[in-house]
C-alpha positions as CSV (number, residue, x, y, z in Angstrom):
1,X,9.7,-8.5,15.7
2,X,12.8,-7.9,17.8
3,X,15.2,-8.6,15.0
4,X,13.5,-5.5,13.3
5,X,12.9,-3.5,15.8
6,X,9.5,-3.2,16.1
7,X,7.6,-2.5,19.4
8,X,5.5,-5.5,20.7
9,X,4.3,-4.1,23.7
10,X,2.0,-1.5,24.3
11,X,3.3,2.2,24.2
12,X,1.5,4.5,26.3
13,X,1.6,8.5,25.7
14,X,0.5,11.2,28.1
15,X,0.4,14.7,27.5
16,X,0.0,17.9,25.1
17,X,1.8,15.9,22.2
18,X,0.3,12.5,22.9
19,X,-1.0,12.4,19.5
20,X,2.3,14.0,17.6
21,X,4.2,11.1,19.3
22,X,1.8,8.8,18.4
23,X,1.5,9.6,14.5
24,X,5.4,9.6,14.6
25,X,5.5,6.2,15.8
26,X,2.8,4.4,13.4
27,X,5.3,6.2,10.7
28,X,8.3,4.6,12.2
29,X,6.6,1.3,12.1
30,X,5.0,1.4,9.2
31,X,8.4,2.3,7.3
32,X,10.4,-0.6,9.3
33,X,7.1,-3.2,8.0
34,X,7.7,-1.8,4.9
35,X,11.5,-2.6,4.8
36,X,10.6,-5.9,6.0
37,X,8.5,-6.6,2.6
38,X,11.2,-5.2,0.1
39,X,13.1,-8.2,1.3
40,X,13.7,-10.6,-1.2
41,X,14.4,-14.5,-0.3
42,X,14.6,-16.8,-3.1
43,X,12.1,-19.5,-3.0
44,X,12.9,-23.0,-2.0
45,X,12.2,-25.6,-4.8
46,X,9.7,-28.2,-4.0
47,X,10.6,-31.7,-4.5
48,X,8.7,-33.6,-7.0
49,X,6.5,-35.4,-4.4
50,X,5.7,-31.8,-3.1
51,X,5.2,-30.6,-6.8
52,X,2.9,-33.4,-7.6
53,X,0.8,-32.8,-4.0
54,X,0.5,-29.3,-5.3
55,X,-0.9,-29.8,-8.4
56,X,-3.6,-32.0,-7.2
57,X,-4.4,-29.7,-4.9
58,X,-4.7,-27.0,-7.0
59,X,-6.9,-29.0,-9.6
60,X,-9.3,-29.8,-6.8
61,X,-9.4,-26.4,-5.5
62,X,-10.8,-26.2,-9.5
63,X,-13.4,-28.3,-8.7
64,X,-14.6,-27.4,-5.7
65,X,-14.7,-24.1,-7.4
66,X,-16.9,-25.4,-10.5
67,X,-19.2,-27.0,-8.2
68,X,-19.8,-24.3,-6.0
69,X,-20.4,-21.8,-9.1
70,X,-22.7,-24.2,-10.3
71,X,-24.8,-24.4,-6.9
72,X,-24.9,-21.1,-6.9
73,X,-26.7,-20.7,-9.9
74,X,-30.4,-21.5,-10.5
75,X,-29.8,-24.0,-12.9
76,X,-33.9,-23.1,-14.6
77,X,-31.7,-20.3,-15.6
78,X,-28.5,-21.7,-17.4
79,X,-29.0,-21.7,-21.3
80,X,-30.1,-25.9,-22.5
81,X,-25.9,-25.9,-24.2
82,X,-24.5,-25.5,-20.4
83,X,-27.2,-27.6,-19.1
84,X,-25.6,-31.0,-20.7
85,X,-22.2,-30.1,-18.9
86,X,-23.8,-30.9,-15.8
């Protein structure tokens, strides 16, 4: 957070403009968060191991998602052609 300049530590404000200063600063930050997003990096490649992993992953992920979709439904309900899928 140093390296952009945002505050880490708290920032207290006393007096009639407490809340000016206050609204002023959440814009300052906000803006410098902002900047921080419009930062492009280019992404490192994943080496085939890694690209493999990840596509094994993501098919289980699949899975776990077609099982829980099919917990979740009352299967009395599901029409007899999606009944022999299961």
């Amino acid at each position: 957070m140093q390296q952009f300049k945002i505050p880490t530590n708290i920032i207290t404000y006393r007096g009639i403009d407490a809340a000016k200063k206050f609204v002023e600063n959440m814009i300052d930050i906000s803006k410098k968060i902002n900047d921080i997003y419009q930062i492009n990096t280019p992404m490192i490649a994943l080496t085939e191991k890694e690209e493999k992993e990840f596509q094994i992953a993501k098919k289980m992920n699949y899975i776990k998602l077609g099982i829980t979709v099919i917990l979740l439904v009352n299967i009395d309900n599901v029409p007899n052609c999606f009944k022999r899928n299961f």
